[in-house]
Backbone bond lengths (Angstrom), bond angles and torsions (degrees), N, CA, C in turn:
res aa  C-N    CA-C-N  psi(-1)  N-CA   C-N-CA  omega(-1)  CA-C   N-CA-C  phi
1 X - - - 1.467 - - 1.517 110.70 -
2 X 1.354 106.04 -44.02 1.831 113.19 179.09 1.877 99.45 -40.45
3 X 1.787 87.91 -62.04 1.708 93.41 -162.63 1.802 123.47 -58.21
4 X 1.315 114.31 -16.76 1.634 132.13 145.34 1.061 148.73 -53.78
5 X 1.845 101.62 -44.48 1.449 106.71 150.68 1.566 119.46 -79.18
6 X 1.570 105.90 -15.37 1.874 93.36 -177.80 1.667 89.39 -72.05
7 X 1.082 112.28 -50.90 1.485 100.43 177.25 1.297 139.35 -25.36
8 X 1.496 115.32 -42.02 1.181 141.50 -152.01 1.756 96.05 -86.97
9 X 1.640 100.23 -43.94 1.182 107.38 -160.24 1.932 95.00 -78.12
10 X 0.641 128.83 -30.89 1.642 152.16 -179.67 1.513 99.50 -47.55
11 X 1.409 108.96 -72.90 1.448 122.27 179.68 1.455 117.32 -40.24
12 X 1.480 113.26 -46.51 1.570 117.89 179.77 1.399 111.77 -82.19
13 X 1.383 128.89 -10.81 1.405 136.85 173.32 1.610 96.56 -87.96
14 X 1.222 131.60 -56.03 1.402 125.86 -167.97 1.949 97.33 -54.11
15 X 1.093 120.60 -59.41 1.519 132.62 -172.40 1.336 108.45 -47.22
16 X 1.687 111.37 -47.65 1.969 113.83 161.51 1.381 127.11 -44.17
17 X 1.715 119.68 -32.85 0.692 146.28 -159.11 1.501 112.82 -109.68
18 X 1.631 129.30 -13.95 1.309 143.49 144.38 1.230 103.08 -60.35
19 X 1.304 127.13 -63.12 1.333 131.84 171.52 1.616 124.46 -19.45
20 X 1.091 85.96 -74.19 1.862 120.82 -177.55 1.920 99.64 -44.68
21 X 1.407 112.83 -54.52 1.284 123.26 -174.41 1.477 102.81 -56.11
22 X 1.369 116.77 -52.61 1.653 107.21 -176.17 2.020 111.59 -67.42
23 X 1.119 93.16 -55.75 1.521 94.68 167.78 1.756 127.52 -39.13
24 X 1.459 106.77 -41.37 1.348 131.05 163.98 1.742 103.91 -59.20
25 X 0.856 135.09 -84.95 1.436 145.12 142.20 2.024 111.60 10.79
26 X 1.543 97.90 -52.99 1.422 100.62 172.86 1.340 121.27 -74.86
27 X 1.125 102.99 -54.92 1.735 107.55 175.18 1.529 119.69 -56.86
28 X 1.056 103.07 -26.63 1.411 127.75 -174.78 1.982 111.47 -21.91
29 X 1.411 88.48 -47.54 1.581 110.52 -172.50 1.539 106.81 -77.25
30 X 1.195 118.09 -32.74 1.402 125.16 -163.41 1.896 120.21 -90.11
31 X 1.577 94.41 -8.08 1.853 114.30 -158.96 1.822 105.36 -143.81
32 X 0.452 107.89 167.52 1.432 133.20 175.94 1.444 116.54 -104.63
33 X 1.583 121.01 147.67 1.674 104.16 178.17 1.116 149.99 -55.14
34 X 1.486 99.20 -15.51 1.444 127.70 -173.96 1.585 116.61 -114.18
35 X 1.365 114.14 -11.02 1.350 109.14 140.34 1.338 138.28 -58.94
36 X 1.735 100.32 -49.13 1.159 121.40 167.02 1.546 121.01 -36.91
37 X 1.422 91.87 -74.80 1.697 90.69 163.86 1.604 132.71 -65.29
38 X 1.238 124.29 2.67 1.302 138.77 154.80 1.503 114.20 -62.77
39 X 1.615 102.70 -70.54 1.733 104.71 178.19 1.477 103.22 -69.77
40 X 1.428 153.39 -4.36 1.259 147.27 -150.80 1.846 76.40 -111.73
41 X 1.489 129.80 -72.36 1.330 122.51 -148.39 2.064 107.66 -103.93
42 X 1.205 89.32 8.99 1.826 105.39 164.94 1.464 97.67 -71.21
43 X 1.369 118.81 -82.33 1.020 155.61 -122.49 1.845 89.30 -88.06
44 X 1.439 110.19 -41.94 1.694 111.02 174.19 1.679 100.73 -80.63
45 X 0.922 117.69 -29.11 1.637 107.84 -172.73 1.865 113.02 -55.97
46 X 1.838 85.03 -37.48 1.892 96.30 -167.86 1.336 97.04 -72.78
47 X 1.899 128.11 -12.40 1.026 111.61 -174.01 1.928 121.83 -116.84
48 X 1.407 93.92 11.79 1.126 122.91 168.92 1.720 118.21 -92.04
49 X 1.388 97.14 -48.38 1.809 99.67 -161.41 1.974 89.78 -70.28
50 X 1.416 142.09 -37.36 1.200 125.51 -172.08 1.520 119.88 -61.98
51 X 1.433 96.11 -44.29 1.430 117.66 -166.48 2.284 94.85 -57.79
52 X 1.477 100.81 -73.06 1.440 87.65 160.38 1.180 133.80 -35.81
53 X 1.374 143.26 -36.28 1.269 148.53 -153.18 1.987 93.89 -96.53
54 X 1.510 125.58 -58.47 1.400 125.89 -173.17 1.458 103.35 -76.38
55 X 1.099 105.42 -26.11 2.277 105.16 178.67 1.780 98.10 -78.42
56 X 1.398 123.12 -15.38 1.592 109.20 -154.32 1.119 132.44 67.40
57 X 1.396 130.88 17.44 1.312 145.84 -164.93 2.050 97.18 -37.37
58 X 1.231 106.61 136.22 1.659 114.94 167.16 1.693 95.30 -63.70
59 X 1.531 109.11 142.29 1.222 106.29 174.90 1.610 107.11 -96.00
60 X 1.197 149.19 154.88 1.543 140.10 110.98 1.669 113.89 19.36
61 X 1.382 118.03 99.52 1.367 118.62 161.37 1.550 124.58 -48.51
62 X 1.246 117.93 125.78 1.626 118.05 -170.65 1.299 123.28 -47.10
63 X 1.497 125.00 -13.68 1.197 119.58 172.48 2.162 103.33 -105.05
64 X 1.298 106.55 21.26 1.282 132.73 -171.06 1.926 104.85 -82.57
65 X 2.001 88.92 -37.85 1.721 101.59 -134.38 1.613 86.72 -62.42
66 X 1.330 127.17 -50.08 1.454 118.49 -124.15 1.414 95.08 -89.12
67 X 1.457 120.69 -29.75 1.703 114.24 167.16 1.808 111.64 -72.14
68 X 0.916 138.56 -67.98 1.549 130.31 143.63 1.025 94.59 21.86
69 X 1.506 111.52 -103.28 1.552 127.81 -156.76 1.187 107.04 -47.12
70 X 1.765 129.55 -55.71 1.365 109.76 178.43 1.205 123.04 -57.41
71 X 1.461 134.57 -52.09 1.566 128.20 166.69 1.336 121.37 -31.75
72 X 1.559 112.71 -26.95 1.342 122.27 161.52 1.489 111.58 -56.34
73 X 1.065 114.37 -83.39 1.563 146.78 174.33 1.645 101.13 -27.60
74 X 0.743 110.91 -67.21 2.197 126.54 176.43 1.536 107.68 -49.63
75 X 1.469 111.77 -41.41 1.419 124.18 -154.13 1.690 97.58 -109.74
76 X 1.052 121.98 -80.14 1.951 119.59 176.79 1.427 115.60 -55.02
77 X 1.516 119.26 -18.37 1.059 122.87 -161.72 1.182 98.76 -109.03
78 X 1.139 134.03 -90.99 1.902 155.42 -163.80 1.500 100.76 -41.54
79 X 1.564 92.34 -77.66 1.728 124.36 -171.41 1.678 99.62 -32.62
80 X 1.474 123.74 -80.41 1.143 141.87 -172.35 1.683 124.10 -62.02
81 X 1.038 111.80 -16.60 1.439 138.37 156.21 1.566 115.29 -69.15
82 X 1.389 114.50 -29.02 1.333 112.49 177.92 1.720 119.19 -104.93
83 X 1.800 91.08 -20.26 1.461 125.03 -167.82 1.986 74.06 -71.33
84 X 1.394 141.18 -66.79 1.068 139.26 -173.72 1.491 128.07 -44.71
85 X 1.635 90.32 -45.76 2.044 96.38 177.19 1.508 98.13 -70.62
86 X 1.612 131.57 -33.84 1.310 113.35 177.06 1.369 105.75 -66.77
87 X 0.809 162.40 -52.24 1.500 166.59 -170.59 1.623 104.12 -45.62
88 X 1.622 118.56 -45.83 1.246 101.50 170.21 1.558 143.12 -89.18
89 X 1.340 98.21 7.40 1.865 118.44 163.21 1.742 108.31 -88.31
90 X 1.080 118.17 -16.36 1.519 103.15 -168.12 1.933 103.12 -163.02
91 X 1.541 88.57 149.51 1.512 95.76 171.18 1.601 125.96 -27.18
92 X 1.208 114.71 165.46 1.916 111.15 -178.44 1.736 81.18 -92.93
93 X 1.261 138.46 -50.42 1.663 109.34 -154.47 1.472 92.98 -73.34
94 X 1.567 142.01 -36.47 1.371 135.49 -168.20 2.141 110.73 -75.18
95 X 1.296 94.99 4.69 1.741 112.01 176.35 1.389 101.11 -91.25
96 X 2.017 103.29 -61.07 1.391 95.11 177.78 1.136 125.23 -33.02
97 X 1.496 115.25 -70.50 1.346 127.43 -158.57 1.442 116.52 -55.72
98 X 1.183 122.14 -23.91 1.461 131.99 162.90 1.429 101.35 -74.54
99 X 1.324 127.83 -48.17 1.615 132.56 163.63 2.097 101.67 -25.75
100 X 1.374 92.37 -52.46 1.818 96.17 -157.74 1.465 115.59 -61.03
101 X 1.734 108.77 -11.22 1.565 93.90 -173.28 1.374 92.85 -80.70
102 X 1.086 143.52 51.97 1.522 146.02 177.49 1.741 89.67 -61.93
103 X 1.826 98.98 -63.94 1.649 99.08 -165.31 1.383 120.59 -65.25
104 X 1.331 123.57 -29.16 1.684 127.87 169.03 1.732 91.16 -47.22
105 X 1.324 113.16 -57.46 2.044 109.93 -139.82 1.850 72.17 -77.68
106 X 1.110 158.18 -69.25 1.404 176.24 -179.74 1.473 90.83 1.88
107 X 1.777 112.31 -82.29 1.360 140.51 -179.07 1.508 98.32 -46.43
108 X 0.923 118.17 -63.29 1.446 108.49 -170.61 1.209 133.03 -52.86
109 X 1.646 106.42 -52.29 1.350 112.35 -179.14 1.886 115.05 -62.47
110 X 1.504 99.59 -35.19 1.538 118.08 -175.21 1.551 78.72 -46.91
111 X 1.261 126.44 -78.11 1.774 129.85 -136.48 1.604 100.99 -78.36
112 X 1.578 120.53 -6.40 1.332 118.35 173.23 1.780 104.52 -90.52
113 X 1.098 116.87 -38.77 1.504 108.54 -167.13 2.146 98.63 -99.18
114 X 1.678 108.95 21.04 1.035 132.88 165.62 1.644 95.38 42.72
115 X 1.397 113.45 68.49 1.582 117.34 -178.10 1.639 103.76 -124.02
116 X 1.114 115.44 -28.77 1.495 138.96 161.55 1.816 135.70 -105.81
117 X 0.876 139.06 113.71 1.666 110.52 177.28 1.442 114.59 -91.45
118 X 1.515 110.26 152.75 1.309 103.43 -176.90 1.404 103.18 -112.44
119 X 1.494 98.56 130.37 1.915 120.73 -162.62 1.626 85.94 -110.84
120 X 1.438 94.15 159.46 1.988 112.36 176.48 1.419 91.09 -64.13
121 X 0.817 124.84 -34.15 1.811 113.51 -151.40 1.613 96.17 -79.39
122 X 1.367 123.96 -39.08 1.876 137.65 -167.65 1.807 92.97 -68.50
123 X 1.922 99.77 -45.48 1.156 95.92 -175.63 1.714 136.76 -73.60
124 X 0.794 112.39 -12.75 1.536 143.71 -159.23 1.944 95.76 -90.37
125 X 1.678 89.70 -64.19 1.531 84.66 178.88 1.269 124.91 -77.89
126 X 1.396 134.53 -29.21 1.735 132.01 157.49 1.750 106.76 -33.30
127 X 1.645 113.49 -53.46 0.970 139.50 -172.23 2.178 106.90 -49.57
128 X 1.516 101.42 -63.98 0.895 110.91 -171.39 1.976 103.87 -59.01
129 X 1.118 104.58 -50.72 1.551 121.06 177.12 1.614 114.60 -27.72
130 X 1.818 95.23 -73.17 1.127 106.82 -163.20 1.858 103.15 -59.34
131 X 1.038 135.25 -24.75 1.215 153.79 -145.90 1.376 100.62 -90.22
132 X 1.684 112.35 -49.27 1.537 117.64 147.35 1.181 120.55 -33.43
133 X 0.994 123.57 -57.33 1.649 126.90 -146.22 1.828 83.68 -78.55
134 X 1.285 126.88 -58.35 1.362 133.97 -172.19 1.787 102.98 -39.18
135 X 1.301 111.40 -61.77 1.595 127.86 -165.24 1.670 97.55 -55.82
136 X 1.516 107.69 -45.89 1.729 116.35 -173.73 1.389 112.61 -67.64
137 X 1.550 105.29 -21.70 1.663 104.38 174.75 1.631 121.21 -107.97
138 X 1.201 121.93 -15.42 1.444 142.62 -169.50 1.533 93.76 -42.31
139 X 1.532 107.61 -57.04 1.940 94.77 -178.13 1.296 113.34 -50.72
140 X 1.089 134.78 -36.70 1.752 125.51 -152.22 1.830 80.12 -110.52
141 X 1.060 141.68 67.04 1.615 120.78 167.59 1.458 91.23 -128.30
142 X 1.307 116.78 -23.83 2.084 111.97 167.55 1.470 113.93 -54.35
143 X 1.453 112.30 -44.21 1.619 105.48 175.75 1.152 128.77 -91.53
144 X 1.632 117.75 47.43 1.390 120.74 177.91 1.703 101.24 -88.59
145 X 1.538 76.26 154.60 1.758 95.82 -164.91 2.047 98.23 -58.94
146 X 1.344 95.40 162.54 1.559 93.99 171.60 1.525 116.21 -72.70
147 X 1.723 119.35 119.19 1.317 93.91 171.30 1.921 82.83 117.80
148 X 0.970 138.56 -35.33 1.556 136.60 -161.78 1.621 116.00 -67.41
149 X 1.257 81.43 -1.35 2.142 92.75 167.76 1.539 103.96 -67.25
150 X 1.144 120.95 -56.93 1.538 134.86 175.83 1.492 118.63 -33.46
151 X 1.733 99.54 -45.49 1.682 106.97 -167.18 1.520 94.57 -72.62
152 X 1.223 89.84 -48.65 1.957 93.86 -174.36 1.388 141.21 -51.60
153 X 1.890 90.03 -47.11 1.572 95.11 159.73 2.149 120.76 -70.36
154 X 1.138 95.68 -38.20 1.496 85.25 158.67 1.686 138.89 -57.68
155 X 1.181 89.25 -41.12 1.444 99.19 163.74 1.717 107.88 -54.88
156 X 1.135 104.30 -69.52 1.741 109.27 -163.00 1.690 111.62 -58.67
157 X 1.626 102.24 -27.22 1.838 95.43 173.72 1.572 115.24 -74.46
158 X 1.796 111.19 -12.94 1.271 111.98 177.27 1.374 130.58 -92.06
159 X 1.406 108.29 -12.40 1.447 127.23 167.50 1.632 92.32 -66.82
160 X 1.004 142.01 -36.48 1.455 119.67 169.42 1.230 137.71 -54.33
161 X 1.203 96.95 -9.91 2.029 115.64 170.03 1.215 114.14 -95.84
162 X 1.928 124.09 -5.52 0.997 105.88 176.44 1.349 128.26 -116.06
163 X 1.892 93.51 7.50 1.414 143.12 -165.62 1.793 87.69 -78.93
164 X 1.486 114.99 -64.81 1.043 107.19 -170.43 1.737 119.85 -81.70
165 X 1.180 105.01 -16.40 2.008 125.15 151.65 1.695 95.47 -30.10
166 X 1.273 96.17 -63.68 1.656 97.19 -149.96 1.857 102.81 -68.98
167 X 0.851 89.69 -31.35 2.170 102.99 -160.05 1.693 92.76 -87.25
168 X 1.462 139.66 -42.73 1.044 124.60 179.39 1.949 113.05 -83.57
169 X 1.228 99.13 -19.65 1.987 94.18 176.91 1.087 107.58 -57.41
170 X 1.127 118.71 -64.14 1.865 124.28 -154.22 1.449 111.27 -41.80
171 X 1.287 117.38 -40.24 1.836 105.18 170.27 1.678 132.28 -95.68
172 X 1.952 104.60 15.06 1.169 123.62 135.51 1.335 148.30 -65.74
173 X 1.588 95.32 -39.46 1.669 122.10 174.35 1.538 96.67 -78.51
174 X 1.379 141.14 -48.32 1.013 110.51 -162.63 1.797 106.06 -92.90
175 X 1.197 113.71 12.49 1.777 97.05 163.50 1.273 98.69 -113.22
176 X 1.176 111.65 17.52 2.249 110.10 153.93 1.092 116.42 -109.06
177 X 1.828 94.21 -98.07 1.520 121.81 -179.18 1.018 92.51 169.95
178 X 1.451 86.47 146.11 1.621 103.91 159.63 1.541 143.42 -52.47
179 X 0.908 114.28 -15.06 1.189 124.74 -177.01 1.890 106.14 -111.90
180 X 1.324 122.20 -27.33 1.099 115.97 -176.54 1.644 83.37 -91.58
181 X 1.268 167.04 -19.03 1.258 143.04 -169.91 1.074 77.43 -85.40
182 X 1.806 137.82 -98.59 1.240 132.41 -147.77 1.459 124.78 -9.10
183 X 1.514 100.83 -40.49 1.653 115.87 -148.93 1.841 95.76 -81.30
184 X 1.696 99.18 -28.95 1.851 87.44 -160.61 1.645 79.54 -94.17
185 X 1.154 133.10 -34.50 1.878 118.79 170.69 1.472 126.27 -41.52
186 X 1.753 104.48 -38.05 1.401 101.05 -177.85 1.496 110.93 -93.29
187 X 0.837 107.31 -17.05 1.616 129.21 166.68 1.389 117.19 -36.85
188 X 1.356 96.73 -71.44 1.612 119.02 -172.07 1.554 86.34 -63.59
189 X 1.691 140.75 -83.89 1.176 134.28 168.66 0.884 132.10 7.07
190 X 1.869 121.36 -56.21 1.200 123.87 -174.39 0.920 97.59 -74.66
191 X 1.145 144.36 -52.52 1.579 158.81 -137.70 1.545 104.29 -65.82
192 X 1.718 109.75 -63.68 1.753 106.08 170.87 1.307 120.58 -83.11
193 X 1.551 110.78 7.89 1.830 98.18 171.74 2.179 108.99 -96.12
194 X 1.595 83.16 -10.08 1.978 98.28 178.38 1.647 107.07 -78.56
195 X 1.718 103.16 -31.10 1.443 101.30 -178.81 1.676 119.04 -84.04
196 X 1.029 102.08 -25.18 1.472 132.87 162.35 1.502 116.69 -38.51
197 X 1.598 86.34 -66.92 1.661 90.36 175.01 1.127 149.47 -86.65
198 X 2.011 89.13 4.40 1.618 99.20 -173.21 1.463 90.03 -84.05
199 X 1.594 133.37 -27.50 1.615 129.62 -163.27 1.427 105.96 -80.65
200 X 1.582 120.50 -33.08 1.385 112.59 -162.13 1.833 92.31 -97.71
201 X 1.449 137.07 -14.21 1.079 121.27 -165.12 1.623 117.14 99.02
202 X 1.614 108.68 -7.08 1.738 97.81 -167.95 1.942 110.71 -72.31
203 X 1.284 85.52 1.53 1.312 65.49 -165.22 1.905 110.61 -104.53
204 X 1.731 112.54 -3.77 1.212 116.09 142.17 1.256 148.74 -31.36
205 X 1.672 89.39 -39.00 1.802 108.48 173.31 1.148 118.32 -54.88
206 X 1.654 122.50 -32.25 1.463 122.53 172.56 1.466 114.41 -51.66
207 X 0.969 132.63 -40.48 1.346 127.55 -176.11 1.614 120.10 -57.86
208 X 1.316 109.78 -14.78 1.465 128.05 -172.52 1.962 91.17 -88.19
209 X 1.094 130.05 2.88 0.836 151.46 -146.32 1.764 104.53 -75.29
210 X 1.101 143.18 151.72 1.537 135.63 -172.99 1.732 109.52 -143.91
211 X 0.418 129.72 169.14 1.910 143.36 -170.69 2.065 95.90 -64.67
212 X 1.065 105.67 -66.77 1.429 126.26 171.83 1.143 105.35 -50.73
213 X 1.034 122.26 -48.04 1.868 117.58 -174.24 1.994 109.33 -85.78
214 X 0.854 79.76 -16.60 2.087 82.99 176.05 1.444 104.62 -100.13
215 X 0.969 121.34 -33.61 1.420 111.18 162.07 1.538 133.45 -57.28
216 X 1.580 98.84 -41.10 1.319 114.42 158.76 1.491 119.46 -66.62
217 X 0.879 122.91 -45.38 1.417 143.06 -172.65 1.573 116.35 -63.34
218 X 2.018 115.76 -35.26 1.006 141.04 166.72 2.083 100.14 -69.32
219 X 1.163 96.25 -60.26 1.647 83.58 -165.67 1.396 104.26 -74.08
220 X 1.404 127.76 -12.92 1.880 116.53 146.70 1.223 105.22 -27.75
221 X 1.440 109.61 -71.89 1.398 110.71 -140.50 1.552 113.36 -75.96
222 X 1.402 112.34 -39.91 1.477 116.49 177.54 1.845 113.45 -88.58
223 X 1.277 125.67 -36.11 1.430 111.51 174.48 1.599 112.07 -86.75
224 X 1.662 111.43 -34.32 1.075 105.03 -179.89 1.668 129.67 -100.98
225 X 1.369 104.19 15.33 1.600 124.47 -179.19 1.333 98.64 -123.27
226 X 1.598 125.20 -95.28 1.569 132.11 -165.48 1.287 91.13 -28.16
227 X 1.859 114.66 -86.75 1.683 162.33 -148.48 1.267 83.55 -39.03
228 X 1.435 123.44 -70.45 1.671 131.08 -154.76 1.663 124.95 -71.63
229 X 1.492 89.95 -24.37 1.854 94.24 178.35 1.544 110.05 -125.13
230 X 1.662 124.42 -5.70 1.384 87.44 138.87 1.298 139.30 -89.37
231 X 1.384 109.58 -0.33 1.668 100.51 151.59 1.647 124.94 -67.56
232 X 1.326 107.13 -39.93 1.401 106.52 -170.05 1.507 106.20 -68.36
233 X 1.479 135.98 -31.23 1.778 121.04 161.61 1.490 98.90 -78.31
234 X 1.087 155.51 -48.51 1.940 133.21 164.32 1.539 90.72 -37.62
235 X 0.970 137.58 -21.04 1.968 123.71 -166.69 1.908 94.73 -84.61
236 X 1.577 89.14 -56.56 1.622 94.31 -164.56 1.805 104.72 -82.66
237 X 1.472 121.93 8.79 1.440 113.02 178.58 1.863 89.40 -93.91
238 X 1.351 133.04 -26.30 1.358 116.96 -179.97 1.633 122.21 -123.01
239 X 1.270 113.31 7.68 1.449 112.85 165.86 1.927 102.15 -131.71
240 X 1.180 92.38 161.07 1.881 107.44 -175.48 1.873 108.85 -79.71
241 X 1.601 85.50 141.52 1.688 80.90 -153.76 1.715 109.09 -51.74
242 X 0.836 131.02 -0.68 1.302 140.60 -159.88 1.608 106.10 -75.80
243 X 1.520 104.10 -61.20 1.236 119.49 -176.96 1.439 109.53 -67.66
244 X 1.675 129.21 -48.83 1.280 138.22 -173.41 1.732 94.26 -53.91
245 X 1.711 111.06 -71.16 1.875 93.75 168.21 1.149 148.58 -24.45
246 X 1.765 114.87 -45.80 1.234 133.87 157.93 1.790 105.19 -29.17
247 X 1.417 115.82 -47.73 1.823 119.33 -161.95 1.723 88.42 -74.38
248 X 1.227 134.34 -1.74 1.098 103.21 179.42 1.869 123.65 -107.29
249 X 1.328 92.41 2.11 1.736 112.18 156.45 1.913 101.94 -50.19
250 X 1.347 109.47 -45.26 1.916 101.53 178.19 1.469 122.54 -58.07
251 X 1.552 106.26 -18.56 1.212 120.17 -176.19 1.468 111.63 -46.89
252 X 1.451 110.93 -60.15 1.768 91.96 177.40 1.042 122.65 -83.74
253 X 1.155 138.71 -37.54 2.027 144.33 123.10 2.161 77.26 20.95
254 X 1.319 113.99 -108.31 1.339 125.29 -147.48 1.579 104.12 -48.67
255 X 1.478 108.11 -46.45 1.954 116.28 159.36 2.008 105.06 -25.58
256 X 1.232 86.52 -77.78 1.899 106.71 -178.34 1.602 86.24 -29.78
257 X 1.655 116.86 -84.99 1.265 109.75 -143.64 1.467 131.52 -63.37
258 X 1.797 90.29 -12.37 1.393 91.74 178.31 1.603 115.77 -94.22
259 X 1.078 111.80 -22.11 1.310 113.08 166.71 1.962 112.51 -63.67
260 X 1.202 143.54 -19.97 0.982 152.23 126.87 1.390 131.43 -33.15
261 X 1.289 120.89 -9.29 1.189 116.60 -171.25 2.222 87.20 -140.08
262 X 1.067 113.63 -22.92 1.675 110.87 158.87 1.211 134.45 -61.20
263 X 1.928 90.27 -40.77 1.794 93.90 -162.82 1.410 95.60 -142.89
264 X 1.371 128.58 1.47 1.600 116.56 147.00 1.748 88.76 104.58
265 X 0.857 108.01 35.22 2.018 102.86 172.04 1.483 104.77 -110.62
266 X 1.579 98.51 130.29 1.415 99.43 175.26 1.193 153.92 -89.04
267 X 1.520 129.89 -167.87 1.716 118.63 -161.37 1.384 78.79 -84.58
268 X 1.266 128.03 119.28 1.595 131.77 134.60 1.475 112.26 -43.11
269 X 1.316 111.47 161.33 1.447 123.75 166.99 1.754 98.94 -83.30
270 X 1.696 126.32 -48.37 1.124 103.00 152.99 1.565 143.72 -17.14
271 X 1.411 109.24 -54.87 1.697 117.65 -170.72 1.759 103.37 -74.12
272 X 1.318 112.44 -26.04 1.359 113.09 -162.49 1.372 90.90 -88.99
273 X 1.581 134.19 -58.54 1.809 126.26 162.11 1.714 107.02 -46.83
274 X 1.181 140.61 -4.28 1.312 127.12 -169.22 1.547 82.57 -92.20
275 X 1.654 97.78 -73.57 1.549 95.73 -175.51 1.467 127.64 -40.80
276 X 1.316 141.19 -50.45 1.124 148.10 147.75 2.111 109.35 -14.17
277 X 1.080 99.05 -81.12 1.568 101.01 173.35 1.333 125.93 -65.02
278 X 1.439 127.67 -18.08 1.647 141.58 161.50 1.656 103.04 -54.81
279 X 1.461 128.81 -44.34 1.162 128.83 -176.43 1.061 125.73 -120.60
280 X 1.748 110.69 33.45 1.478 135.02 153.98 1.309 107.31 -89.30
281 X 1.301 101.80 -44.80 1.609 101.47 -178.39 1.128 113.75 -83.96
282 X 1.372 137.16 -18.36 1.410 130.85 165.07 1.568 112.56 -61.91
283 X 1.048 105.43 -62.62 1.838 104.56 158.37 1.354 133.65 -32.94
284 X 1.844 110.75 -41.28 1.185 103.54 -170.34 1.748 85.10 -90.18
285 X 1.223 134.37 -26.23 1.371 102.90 177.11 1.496 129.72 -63.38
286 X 1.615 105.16 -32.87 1.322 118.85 -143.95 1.995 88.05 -86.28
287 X 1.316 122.08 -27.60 1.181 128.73 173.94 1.324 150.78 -50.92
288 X 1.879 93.53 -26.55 1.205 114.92 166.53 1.381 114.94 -49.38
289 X 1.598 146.01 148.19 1.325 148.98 126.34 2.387 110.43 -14.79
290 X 1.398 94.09 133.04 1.337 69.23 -178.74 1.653 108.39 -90.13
């Protein structure tokens, strides 16, 4: 039951995080990558560090801090910094989908650093998933921008930082909490992408800043920063990182739909067979016995 509801909770974090990609996508023009991730993990930190502080969040054991912080540092920092330069070679749903091999790089690494095993049944459904997400996007992959090989392969070498994000937390979170690891990970994150930006200037760009773009820029930070990853460690404190990855095949699924309801593009019969097979394979993974 745990591994269903982490699931559950996974699914609505992956969809925050579809979100976030198109929004990311908008600003895109107006910021730099590392602004981006400035106002994206600023803006979640202020809405992370309270929520820990009035809940009591368990902190990170002191000999906890200094790996913490780097998974912080690797993951809010590195990861999302690159997660941004892909964003500006190519569409947000053609990012996702490079976003989705989360669960391939997930499975793997789990069964290489032997923290997970990978069974036919885990495999089959990542398998079936990702395959969704492909079928749901196949119509729109002719009008990729010139040049969107670049965003993608960047994207997909950086999902490997978040591959190992996911497979090394889980036995951090559970001698804290979830919410107190998140908080000192994104923490540390914010911290060298703020110092970052006072030397290179990214963080000047805000001032160029418009009504439309802070609004956007605001629901980065709180639906698609705070909103999105403290569910996703509640995801990875009760299901195996394997399965919690699997939720991020919806990621361009939620990209698709919202771009459909922005700019008037429609439900393919693709997206509706993507979706259909995206949450076959979440099932057939999440179904196994653990």
């Amino acid at each position: 039951m745990s591994e269903w509801v982490g699931v559950a909770i996974a699914l609505v974090s992956s969809c925050l995080g579809g979100s976030a990609a198109a929004i990311t996508r908008y600003l895109a023009g107006n910021a730099d990558p590392i602004t981006l991730s400035i106002l994206r993990w600023g803006i979640g930190f202020l809405c992370v560090l309270p929520a820990a502080l009035l809940l009591r969040a368990r902190w990170p054991q002191r000999e906890d801090w200094p790996a913490v912080a780097a998974l912080g540092f690797a993951f809010f920092g590195v990861f999302f910094v690159f997660y941004n330069i892909a964003m500006t070679f190519t569409t947000a749903a053609r990012a996702s989908l490079a976003l989705a091999t989360l669960p391939l790089q997930t499975m793997v690494v789990g069964a290489l650093l032997g923290i997970e095993p990978l069974t036919k049944r885990k495999t089959i459904g990542v398998c079936v998933a990702v395959l969704g997400v492909v079928a749901a996007l196949a119509s729109g992959l002719a009008a990729a921008p010139a040049g969107a090989w670049r965003g993608e392969l960047i994207m997909t070498g950086a999902v490997l930082c978040m591959a190992f994000y996911n497979v090394w937390s889980r036995p951090f979170i559970r001698r804290s909490s979830a919410l107190g690891f998140l908080t000192v990970g994104m923490g540390t994150g914010a911290a060298a992408l703020i110092l970052v930006g006072l030397f290179t200037g990214s963080i000047a760009a805000l001032n160029g800043f418009g009504t439309p773009q802070w609004i956007a820029g605001i629901y980065l930070g709180v639906a698609g920063g705070a909103l999105a990853f403290i569910l996703w460690v509640l995801a990875l404190e009760r299901a195996s990182p394997t399965r919690v990855a699997n939720t991020m095949t919806v990621n361009p699924i939620a990209a698709g739909l919202l771009a459909t309801q922005l700019v008037g593009e429609p439900i393919t019969p693709n997206l509706v067979i993507g979706l259909i097979a995206v949450f076959a394979g979440i099932w057939i993974a999440t179904s196994e016995a653990a």
